[in-house]
Structure formats: C-alpha cells, structure tokens
C-alpha positions in Angstrom: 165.2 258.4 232.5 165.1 255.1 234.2 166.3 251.9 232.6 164.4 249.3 234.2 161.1 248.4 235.9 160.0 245.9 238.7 156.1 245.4 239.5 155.4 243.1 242.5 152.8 242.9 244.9 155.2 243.0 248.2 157.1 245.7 248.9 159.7 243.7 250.3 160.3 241.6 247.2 159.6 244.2 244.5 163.0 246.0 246.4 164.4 242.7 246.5 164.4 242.5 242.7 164.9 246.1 241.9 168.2 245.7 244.1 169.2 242.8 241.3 168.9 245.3 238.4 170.9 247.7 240.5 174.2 245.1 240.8 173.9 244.5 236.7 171.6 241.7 237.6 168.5 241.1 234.5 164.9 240.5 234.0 165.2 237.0 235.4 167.9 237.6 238.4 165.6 240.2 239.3 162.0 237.9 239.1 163.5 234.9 240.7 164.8 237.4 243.5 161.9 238.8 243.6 159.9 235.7 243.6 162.0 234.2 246.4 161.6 237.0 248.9 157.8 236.6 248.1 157.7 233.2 249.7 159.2 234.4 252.7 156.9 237.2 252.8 153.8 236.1 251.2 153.7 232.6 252.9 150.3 231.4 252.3 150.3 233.0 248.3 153.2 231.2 247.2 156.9 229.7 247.8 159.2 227.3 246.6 156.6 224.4 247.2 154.1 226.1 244.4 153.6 226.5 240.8 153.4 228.6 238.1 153.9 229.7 235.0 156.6 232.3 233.3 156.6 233.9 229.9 160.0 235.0 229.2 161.4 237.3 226.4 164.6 238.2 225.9 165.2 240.0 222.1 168.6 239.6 221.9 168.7 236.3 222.4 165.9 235.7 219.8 164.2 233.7 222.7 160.5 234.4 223.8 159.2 230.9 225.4 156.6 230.4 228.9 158.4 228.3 231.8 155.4 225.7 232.6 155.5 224.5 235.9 152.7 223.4 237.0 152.8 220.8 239.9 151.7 217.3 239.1 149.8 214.8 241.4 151.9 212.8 242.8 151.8 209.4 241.2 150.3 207.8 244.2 147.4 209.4 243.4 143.9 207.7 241.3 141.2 208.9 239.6 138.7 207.7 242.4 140.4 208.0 245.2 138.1 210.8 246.7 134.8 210.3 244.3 132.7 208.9 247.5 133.8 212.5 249.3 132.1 214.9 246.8 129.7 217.5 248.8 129.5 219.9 246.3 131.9 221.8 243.4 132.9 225.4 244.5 130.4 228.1 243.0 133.2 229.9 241.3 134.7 226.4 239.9 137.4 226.7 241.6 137.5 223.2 243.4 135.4 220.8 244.8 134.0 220.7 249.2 135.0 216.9 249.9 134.0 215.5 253.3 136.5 216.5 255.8 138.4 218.3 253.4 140.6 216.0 252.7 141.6 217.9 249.5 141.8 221.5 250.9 143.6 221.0 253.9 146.5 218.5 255.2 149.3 216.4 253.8 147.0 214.9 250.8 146.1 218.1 249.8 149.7 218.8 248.1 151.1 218.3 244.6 154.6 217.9 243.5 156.5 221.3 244.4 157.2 222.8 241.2 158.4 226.2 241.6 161.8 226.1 242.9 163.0 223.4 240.5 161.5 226.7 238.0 163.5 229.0 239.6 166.3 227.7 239.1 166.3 227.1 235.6 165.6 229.8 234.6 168.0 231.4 236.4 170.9 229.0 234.9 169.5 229.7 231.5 169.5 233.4 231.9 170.4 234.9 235.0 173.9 236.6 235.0 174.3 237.1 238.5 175.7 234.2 240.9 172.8 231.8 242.3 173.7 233.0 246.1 173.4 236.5 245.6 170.0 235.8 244.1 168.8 233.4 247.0 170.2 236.1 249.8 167.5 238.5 250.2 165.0 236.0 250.9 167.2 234.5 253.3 167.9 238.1 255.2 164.0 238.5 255.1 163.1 235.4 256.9 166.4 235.8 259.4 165.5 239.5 260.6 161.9 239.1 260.4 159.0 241.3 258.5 156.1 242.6 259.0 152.6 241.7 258.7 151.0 243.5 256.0 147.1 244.7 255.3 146.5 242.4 252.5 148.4 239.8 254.3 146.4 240.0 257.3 143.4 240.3 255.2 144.2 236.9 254.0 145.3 235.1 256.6 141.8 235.8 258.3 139.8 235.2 255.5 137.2 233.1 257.0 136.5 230.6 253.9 134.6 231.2 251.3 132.5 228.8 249.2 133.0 225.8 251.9 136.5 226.0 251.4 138.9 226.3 254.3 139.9 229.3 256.0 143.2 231.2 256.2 142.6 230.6 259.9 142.7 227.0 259.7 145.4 226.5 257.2 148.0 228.6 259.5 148.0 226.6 262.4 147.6 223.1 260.7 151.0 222.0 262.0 152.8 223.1 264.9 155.4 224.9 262.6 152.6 227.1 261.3 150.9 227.9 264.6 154.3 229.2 266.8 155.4 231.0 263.2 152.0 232.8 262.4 149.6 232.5 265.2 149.5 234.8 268.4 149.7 233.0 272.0 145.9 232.9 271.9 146.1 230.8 268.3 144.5 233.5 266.2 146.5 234.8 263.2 148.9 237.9 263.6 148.0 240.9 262.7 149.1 244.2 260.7 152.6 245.3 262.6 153.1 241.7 264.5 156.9 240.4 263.4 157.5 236.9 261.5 160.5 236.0 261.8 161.5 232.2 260.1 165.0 231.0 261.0 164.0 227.2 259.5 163.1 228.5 256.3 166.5 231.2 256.4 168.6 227.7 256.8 166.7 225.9 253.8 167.2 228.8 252.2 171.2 228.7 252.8 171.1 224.8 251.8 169.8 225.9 248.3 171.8 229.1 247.6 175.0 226.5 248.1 173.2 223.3 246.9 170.6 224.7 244.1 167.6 223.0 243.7 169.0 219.5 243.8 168.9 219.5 247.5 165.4 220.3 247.3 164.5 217.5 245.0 167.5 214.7 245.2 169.3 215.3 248.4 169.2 216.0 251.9 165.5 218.3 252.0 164.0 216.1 249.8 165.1 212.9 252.3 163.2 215.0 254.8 160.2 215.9 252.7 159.6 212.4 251.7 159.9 211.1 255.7 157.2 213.5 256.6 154.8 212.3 253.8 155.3 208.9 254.8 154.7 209.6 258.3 151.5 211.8 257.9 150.1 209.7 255.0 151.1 212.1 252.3 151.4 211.3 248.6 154.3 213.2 247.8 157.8 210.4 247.6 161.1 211.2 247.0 160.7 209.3 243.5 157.8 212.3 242.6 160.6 215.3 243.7 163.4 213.3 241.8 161.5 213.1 238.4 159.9 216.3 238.5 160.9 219.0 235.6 159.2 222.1 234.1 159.2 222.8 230.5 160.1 225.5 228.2 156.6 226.0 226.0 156.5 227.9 222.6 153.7 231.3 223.7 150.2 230.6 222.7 149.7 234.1 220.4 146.4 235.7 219.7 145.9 239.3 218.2 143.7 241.7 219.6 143.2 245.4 217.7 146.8 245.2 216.0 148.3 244.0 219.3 149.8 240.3 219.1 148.6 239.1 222.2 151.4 236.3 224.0 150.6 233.9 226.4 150.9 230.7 228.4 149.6 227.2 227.4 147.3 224.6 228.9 147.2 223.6 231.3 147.0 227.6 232.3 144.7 230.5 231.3 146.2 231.6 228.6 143.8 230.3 226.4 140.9 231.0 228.0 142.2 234.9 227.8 142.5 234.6 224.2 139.3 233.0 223.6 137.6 236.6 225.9 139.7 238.8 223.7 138.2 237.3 220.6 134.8 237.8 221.6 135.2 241.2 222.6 136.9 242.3 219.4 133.7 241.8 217.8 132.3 245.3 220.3 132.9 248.8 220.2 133.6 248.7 223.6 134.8 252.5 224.3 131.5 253.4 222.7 129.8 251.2 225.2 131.4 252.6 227.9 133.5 251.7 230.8 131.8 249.7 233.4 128.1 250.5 232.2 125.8 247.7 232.4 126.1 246.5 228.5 129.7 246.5 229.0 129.3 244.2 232.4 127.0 242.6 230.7 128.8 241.8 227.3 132.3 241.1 228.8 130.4 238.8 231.5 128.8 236.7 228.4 132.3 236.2 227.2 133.5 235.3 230.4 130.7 232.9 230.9 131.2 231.4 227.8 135.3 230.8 228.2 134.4 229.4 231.6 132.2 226.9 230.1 135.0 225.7 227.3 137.4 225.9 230.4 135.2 223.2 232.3 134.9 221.3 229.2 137.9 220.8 227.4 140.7 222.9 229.0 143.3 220.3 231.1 146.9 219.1 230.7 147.3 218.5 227.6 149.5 215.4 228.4 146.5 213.9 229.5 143.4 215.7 227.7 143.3 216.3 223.6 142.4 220.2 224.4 141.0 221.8 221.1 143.7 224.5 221.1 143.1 225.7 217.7 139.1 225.9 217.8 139.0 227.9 220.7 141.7 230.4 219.9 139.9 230.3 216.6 138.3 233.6 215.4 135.1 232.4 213.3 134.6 230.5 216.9 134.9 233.7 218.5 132.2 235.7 215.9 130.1 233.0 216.7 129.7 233.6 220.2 129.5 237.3 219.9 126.7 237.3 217.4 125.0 235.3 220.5 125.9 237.9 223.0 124.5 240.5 221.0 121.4 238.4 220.7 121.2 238.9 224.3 121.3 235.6 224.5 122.7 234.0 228.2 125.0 231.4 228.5 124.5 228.6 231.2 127.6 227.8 233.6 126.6 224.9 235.2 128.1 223.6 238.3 128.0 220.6 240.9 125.5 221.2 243.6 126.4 224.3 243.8 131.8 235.0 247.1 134.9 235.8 246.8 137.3 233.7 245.6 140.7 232.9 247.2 143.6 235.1 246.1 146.3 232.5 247.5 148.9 233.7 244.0 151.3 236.6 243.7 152.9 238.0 240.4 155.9 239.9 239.4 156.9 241.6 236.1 159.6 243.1 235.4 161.3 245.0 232.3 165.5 245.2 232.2 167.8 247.9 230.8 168.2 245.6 227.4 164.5 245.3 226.6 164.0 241.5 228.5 161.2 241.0 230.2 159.6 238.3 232.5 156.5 238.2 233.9 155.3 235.2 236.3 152.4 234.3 238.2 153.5 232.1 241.4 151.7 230.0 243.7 150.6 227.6 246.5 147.1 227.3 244.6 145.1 226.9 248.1 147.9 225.8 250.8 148.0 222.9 252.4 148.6 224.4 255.9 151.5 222.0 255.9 154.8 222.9 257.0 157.3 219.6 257.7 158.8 220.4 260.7 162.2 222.3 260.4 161.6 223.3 257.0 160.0 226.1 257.5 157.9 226.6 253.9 153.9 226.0 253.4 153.5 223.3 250.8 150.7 224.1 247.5 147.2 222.4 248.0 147.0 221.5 244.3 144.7 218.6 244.4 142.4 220.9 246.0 140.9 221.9 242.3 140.9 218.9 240.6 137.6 216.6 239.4 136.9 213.7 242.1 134.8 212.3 239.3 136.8 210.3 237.3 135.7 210.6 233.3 136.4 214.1 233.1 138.8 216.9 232.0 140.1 217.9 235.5 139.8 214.2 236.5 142.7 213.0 239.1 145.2 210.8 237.3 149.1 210.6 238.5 151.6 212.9 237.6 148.7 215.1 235.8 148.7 218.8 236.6 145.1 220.7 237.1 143.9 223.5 235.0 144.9 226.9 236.4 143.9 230.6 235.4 147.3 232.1 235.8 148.1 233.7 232.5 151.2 236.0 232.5 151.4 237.7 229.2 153.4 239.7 226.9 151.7 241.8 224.1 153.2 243.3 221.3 152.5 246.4 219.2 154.6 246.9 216.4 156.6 243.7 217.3 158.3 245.7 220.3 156.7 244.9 223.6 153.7 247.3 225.0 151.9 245.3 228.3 153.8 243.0 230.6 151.2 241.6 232.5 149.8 239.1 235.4 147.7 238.7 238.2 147.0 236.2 241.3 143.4 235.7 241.9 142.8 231.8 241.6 139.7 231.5 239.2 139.7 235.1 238.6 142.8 235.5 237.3 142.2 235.6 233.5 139.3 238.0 234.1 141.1 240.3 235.7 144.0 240.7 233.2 141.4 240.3 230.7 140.1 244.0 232.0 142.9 245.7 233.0 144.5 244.9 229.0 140.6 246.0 227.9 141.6 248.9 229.8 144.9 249.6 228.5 143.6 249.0 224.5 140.2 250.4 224.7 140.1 252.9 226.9 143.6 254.1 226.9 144.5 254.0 230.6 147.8 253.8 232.4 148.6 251.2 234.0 148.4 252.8 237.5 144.6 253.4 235.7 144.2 250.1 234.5 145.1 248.3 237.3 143.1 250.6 239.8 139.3 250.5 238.2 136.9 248.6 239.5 136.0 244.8 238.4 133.6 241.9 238.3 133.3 238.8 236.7 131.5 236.0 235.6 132.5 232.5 236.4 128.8 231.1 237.0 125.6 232.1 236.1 126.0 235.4 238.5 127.6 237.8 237.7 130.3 238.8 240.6 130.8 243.0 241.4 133.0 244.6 243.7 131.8 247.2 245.5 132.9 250.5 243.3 131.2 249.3 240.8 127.8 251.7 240.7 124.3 250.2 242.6 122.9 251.5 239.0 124.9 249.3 237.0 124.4 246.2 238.7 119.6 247.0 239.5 120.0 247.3 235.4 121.6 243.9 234.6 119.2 242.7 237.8 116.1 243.9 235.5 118.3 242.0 232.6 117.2 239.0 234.6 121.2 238.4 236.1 121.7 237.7 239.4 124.4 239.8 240.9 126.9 239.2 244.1 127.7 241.9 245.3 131.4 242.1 247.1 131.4 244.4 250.4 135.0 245.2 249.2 136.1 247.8 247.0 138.9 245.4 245.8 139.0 241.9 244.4 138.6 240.0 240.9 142.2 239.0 240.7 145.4 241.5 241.8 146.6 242.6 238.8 150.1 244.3 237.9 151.8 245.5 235.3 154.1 247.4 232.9 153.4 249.3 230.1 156.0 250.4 227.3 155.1 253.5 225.7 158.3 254.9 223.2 160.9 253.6 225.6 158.9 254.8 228.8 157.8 252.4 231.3 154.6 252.9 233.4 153.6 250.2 236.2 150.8 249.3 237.9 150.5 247.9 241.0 147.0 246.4 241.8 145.8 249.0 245.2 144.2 246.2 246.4 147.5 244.7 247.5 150.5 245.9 249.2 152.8 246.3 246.4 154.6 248.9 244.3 156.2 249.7 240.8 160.1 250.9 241.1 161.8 252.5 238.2 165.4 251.7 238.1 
C-alpha cells in the first residue's frame, strides 16, 4: 500500500517531488521541490519571484500553521499613483484596465518577490533533506530543457480576457522572454517546441549554494535592483532586503462535522469559509448536483462572499477586516434565509470571460501523516525577465484599487487580496481533504465545489476534481461548457444572465488528496497537465 502522495499540476514537478519522498525526503522537501521545478516549467503561473500561501501540518510536531507570503508593494509605491489611469475594473474583480497598462504589464507592474524567501523557510524549518538536493531538479529541468505542454500552450496564447493583457504580450516583453519562449516569427511556442533556460539553471545553482540570501541581500538581488532602476521599476534592493513571510495560526471553520483549515487575509480563506457557511444551511445532495437551484443557490453565496471580499477583505496590516463577523454562523443563516428568498445579490463593479489561471498548486501527504498544501504564483506576470536571470517577475500591483480610500487601495509595503486558499480539513481530528487550486479570482470557488463535492455528494477526488463548474463573481453567473444548456435557459428564465465558457474546463484547477482510513486518493484537475503519484 503506498505511503505517500504528491498532487501537482505538472508532470515534471509532481515527479520532482515524488522523487524527494523516495530519498527519505517529507511533505515539505517534496512541495518545495516540487514547487521549484514548477517555475522552471510553468513560467508564466509561478516561480521564485511570486507569492503564495502554504498551510502546513505536521502531527508529530504538534505544529499546523499557513506560511503567508504574499508580496508587498514595493515602498516606492502611493496610493494615487495611477488613479488618473482608471478605464474600467475587471468584470470578474480581478484587477483594474489602466491606460497603457501600466499595471498589467512591465517593470511597474511587479511586487516584492515573496516566494523563494517562502521556500526556503520552510524548508529550514522542516525539510530533512540538504537544501541542494532540493534545488537540483529544477536546475536539471531548465539545463536539459522541457517540453511545451497543452495547458501551457493554452496559456501562453490566451489572447486577454477582460482588457487584460495577453499571454502573447507578456512572453516577449523583454528580449529574455522573446528568444526563451517565442518562435523565430515571435509567436509563442507550441505543444512539443523545447525550452531550454541555462540563465535561470545558473540562478538556480547560486541559490542551492547561497539560499535565498543571494536572492534578496547579495549578488542577484544587486542585479535585480540595477534593472529596476534602469527600467523605472519600483522594486530596490532595501524592498528584497526587508522582505519576510510569516507563520499564521489556520483560520478554522466547521462544515458538516468536518473542521474546515485555512489561510488568513489577506488570502481566500475566509471568503471559503464564509460560502461553506451559507451552504450548510441546504440539503444540497437533495438538490442535486449541478441542477439549476444548486447553480443557483451556491452562485448566491458566491455572490454574496464576493461582495464582503470587495468590501472589507485586505491585508490586515493595513485594513481592520471583520474576521470574526464573516466567519460567523448567525451571519451565515442570515444570508441563506435570503437565498432561499430568492432573493439576488448585487455585485457591483467599476465600469464594468474567463479569468486568468496564471497560479499552480501542489499537495502532498508523507509516510508520517504531514502534509502541505500550497498555492503559488506570479498573480498576472509582469512579462519581465532582467536580463541573465532568467525568471518572470509577479505582476502583483496588477489587482490592486487605483482609488485611494478603499480596501485594496495601493499603499507601500501592503499586499493585495488574493483567492488562493490551500486548505486542510479534518474529520475526526485526523486529516480527510488536502486541497488547493490556481485560478486567480476563481480560486475559492473552485475548491469551494470540489470540497461540496467530496462532503455532499461523496465523490473521489479524481471525481471531485473532474465535474463540471461555474461561478459567480459578478452579477452573471459564469458556466463552463459541461455544464447542461438546460441548466443554465432555467436560471436565464430565473432572470440571471449566464456566460457561457466555450471550454469544457475552467473555474479554477483544482487538486487534491483525500484520506480515507489510511488510503490516499488524488485528484488532479483534467483541465491541466498534471498527475497524482502514490509513493
């Protein structure tokens, strides 16, 4: 019977990891190999110039805490700085169109790297195997090459959607990015075309001897701060020097007798909570799967979340966020006696598709019961690499407010509100569901159905993971394109307006593990390219 599970959306990296548990490695040698590999092979989801956020349990230790990092504006950054830009806000309110995308795309466009400095400490706190051996699949990735992927294809020609910027003008934004990713004609590669990445393979060596202090107080972070100041960046050598993630106590819900475990604001963790709470309040099996009460019920409390979201969810460094109102119950049966009212909520948005999916995930369960589960990104990417380097940096100040005044309002050092929400629940107090998903604004909604699936209608995860989705993050209600024309003309004569997605995919990428008596199911979102390996 196997021991151990990894879950990751890359082939590549899932082995990477699973290869870690194999040498006596754990839960967290095997992420943050995992997670490594995934910036060499996932370049435009994520790397060690992203963010995240990592819940972390390890029983033995009596230790079960969320690694936030989140990546802060850098502190040359103001509150007005871009207000006279403002086109519109992003229908799915993820972001706002500025005039010449100044946010989106370009040296401006990036936040404080946060996710190797992440890495890394959690691998000193935990990780048993030496830091090298950790760092040197990612390095043998980008030295022999790899190749493109559907989903990574799929991506890299996304061609913008809600006026934000297109995979295909992210990749060639500097010359790094163009002779890496772009064909001789300067259109992206394609499924089967070879990347190799010999710049990032030698950063990669600096930090498996130097750790992540090269990266934020010696020689790469010398470099990094000479190409912001010579492209009119934000990011300084003071901003990598100061930055640090922080260990965070799990926001915990329960949800029919599971104790639901999850990440903090500024993440999605409580948004997550706040859906589950709602929905408690419906016999959803006896609704039934996907019909169009159970769209439309789940898509109420979606709409509702997404409203508190907008209002009141932020850093909490920098907004007073009403934690324990929201995750409250009675706050909860409030909102459900609305929904079975019938009555609509109203999302409203800025002058206001398919979101970005620019995140990948990994989870992953070890031999003594630990288990990690991280959602890692580049939010959208900058479509900057400095030149040598070899890495994309995140394009974090892409989805904060330009309107000063408000929750997601610029301010230095502040990080933006994000949906990642990788979560741990609990039946019994033994862990059941280690889960996550990349998806941008979608993220909680998708992890919100695949655990709805799991709970209430008893699914594996390879189930789970697989059905089809929609969501709710405006007053439409988003479908992808399994779910059933006759579902989505009754909400229509329900008076919602429905987007219909010509894929059969989307709403987040959600994986996953499930622990059933010491057995371990996973679930790899098919919408992806990755895999589950039992170890």
């Amino acid at each position: 019977m196997p021991e151990a599970m990894i879950v990751a959306a890359q082939v590549e990296a899932a082995e990477a990891g699973a290869s870690m548990l194999r040498a006596g490695g754990n839960a967290v040698d095997a992420a943050i190999a995992c997670a490594l590999v995934q910036g060499v092979v996932d370049p435009l989801m994520t790397g060690i110039a992203g963010f995240g956020s990592a819940g972390i349990y390890f029983p033995g230790k009596g230790f079960h805490k969320y690694l936030d990092f989140h990546a802060p504006s850098p502190a040359a950054a103001r509150p007005d700085m871009w207000e006279h830009l403002i086109e519109s806000e992003a229908r799915d309110g993820y972001g706002f169109i500025l005039k010449g995308k100044v946010n989106d795309v370009g040296y401006q466009s990036a936040c404080v790297p946060a996710s190797l400095k992440a890495y890394f400490e959690a691998h000193s706190k935990f990780g048993v195997l030496p830091w090298r051996d950790i760092v040197a699949p990612a390095i043998e990735w980008a030295d022999s090459g790899w190749m493109v992927r559907p989903h990574v294809e799929f991506f890299w020609s996304d061609p913008g959607t809600m006026g934000r910027a297109s995979g295909a003008e992210r990749l060639p934004f500097t010359p790094s990015g163009r002779s890496l990713y772009c064909r001789d004609d300067g259109t992206p590669k394609r499924v089967g075309d070879l990347v190799r990445n010999p710049d990032y393979a030698n950063t990669l060596r600096m930090i498996a001897e130097g750790g992540s202090d090269v990266f934020y107080k010696g020689e790469l972070a010398q470099r990094i701060d000479r190409d912001m100041r010579e492209h009119g960046g934000l990011i300084t050598a003071d901003d990598l020097a100061s930055y640090q993630p922080k260990w965070v106590d799990p926001l915990r819900g329960a949800y029919r007798g599971h104790e639901i475990t999850t990440n903090n604001p500024p993440g999605g963790g409580l948004m997550l909570l706040e859906m589950l709470n709602v929905l408690e309040h419906f016999d959803l099996a006896d609704i039934g799967h996907n019909t169009a009460e159970y769209v439309r019920v789940v898509c109420e409390a979606m709409k509702r979340a997404t409203v508190d979201k907008d209002n009141f969810i932020g850093d909490p460094g920098f907004v007073d966020v009403p934690v324990p109102r929201l995750a409250s119950k009675d706050y909860a049966a409030a909102m459900a006696k609305d929904i079975a009212s019938r009555k609509k909520a109203d999302v409203p948005r800025f002058n206001s598709g398919f979101p970005s999916k620019d995140t990948t995930q990994v989870c992953v369960i070890d031999r003594d019961g630990n288990c990690v589960t991280m959602t890692h990104s580049l939010g959208m990417p900058s479509g900057v690499i400095s030149d040598g380097l070899g890495f994309f940096y995140n394009g974090c100040m892409a989805v904060f407010d330009p309107r000063p005044g408000r929750t997601g309002s610029i301010a230095p050092g502040k990080a933006r509100f994000t949906s990642v929400c990788p979560s741990i629940i609990f039946r019994d107090g033994k862990p059941c569901l280690v889960i996550g998903a990349p998806g941008a604004t979608q993220i909680a909604m998708g992890v919100l159905q695949a655990i709805l699936n799991v709970i209430d209608f008893k699914m594996t995860m390879t189930e789970a993971v697989s059905a089809p989705r929609f969501s709710a993050t405006s007053n439409a209600i988003d479908v992808s394109n399994r779910i059933l024309h006759g579902v989505t003309r009754e909400l229509q004569a329900d008076g919602y307006e429905v987007i219909r997605s010509p894929y059969t995919f989307g709403f987040a990428a959600v994986h996953g593990i499930r622990i059933d008596g010491g057995k371990f199911d996973g679930g790899a979102d098919p919408g992806h390219d990755g895999i589950a390996i039992a170890v």
